[in-house]
VOGU-3710 file (C-alpha; in Angstrom, 3 decimals, decimal comma):
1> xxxxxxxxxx> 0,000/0,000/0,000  1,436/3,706/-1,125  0,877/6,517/1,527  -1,386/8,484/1,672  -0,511/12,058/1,899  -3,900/13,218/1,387  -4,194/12,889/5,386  -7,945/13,465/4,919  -8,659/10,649/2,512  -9,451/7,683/4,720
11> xxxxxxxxxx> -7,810/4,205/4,288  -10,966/2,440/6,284  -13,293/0,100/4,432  -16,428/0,475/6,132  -18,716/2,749/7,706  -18,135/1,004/10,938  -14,373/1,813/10,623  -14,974/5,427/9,481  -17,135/5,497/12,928  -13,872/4,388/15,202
21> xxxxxxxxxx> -12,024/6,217/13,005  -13,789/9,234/13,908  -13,902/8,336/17,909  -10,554/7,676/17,960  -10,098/11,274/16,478  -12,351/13,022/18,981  -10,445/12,007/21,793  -7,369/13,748/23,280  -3,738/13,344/22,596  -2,945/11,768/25,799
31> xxxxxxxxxx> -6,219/9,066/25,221  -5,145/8,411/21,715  -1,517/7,545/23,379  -3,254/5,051/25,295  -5,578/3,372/22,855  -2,578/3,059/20,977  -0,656/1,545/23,936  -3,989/-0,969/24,909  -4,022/-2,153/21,002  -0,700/-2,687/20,670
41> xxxxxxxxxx> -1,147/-4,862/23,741  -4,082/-6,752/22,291  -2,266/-7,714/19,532  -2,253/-11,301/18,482  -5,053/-11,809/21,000  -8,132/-9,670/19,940  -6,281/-7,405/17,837  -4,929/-8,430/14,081  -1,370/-7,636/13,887  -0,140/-5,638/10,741
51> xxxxxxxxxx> 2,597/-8,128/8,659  6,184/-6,697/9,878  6,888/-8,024/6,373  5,131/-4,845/4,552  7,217/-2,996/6,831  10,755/-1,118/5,661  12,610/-0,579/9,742  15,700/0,884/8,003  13,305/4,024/6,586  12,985/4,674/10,556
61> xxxxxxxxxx> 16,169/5,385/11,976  15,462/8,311/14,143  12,538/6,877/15,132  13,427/3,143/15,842  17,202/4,280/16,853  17,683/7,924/18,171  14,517/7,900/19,850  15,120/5,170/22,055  18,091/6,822/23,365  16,426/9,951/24,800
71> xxxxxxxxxx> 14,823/10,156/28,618  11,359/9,053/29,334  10,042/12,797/28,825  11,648/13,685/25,683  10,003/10,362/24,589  6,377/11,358/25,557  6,469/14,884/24,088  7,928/13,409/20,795  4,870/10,727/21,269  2,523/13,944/21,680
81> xxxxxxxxxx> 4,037/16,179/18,427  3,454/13,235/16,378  -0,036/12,711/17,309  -0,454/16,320/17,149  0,661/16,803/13,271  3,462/19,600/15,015  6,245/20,899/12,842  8,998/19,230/14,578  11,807/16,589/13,592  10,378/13,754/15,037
91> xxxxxxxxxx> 6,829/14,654/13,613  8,599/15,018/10,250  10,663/11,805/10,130  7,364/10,089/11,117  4,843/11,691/8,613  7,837/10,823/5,384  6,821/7,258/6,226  4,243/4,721/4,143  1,635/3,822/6,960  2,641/0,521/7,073
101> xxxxxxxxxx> 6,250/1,615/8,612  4,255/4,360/10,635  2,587/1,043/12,371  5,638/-0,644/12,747  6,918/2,438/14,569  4,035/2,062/17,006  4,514/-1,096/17,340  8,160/-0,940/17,988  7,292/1,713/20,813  4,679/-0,473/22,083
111> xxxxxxxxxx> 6,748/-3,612/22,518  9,847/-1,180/24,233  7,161/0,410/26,333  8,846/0,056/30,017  12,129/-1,026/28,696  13,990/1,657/26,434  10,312/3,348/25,801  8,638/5,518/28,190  5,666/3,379/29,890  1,903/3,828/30,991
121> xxxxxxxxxx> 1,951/5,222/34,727  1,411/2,325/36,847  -1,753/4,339/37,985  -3,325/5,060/34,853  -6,926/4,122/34,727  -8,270/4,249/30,792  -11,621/6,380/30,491  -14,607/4,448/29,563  -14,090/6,055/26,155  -10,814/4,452/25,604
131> xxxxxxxxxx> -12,471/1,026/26,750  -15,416/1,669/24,440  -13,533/2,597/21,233  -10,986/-0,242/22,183  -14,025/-2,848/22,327  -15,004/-1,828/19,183  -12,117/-1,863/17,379  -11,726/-5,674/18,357  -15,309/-6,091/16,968  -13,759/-5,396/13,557
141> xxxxxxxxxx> -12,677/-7,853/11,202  -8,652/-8,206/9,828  -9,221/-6,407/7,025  -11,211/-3,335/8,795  -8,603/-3,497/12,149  -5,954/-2,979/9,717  -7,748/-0,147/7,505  -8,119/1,619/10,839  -4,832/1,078/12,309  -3,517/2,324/8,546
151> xxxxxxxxxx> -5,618/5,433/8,755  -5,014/6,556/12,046  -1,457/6,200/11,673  -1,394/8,190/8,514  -3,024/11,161/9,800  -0,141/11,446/12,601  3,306/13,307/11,533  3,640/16,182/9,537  4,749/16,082/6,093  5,455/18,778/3,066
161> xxxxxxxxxx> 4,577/16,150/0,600  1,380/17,344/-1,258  -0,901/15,237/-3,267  -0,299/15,296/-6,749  -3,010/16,957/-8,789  -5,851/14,685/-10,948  -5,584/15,544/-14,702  -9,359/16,662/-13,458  -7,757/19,410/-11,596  -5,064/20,302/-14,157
171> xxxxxx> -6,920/20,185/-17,324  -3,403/18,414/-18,860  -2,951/15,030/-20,080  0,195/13,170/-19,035  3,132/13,474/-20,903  5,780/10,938/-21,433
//
């Protein structure tokens, strides 16, 4: 699958998925870190992983290398940026990626989380929301988990990279 740099066109299938699509974008940065963090660690059971095989881990260096060298709270605020869209580094290293290597960033993270990744507080209770949208997204089948997980991803980052223009919009045929 190319990226999507549209970040507005959806990768979901259904208009179930568009629905926990949407949830997942109403809630705050800090409850989309942990729906993140509670599907990550569903994975396998309830939760479809995404094949590390469509995945590119040398395209990630800052995020799958540098990153795990910084403290806990450099870690969290880079977390944040990235799930903000901000105009940072991190936030630009992340959005240059194909979702499928954005995933496999999260995933990374996810599996690190509490070793060389910056963990859940040990007193973190997850908001009924969270629990909702996280029930729901194990409702969904493999293809529509993975549409979500896709789309979400790509709408995290920043990137410059515009979409290229339809021959609808141009008026001009292609040339060769």
């Amino acid at each position: 699958m190319t990226a999507s740099y549209d970040k507005q066109v959806s990768q979901a299938l259904s208009d179930k998925s568009v629905k926990v699509v949407d949830a997942f974008n109403a809630l705050d940065t800090d409850s989309k870190l942990a729906l993140l963090y509670y599907v990550y660690g569903k994975m396998g059971e309830s939760i479809t992983p995404a094949a590390p095989a469509a995945a590119e881990p040398e395209l990630a260096p800052m995020l799958l290398g540098d990153y795990l060298k910084l403290s806990n709270e450099q870690q969290l605020a880079i977390m944040r940026e990235i799930v903000n869209g901000e105009d940072t580094d991190y936030s630009h290293a992340y959005g240059a990626l194909k979702e499928n290597n954005q995933l496999l960033v999260w995933y990374a993270w996810a599996v690190a989380m509490g070793d060389t990744v910056v963990d859940m507080p040990d007193n973190y209770q997850a908001t009924d929301k969270i629990n909702d949208l996280l029930t729901q997204v194990e409702e969904l089948d493999f293809d529509e988990q993975i549409s979500v997980l896709r789309t979400i991803a790509g709408q995290m980052g920043k990137s410059n990279v515009k979409p290229i223009e339809t021959q609808a919009q141009t008026g001009k045929t292609a040339s060769l």
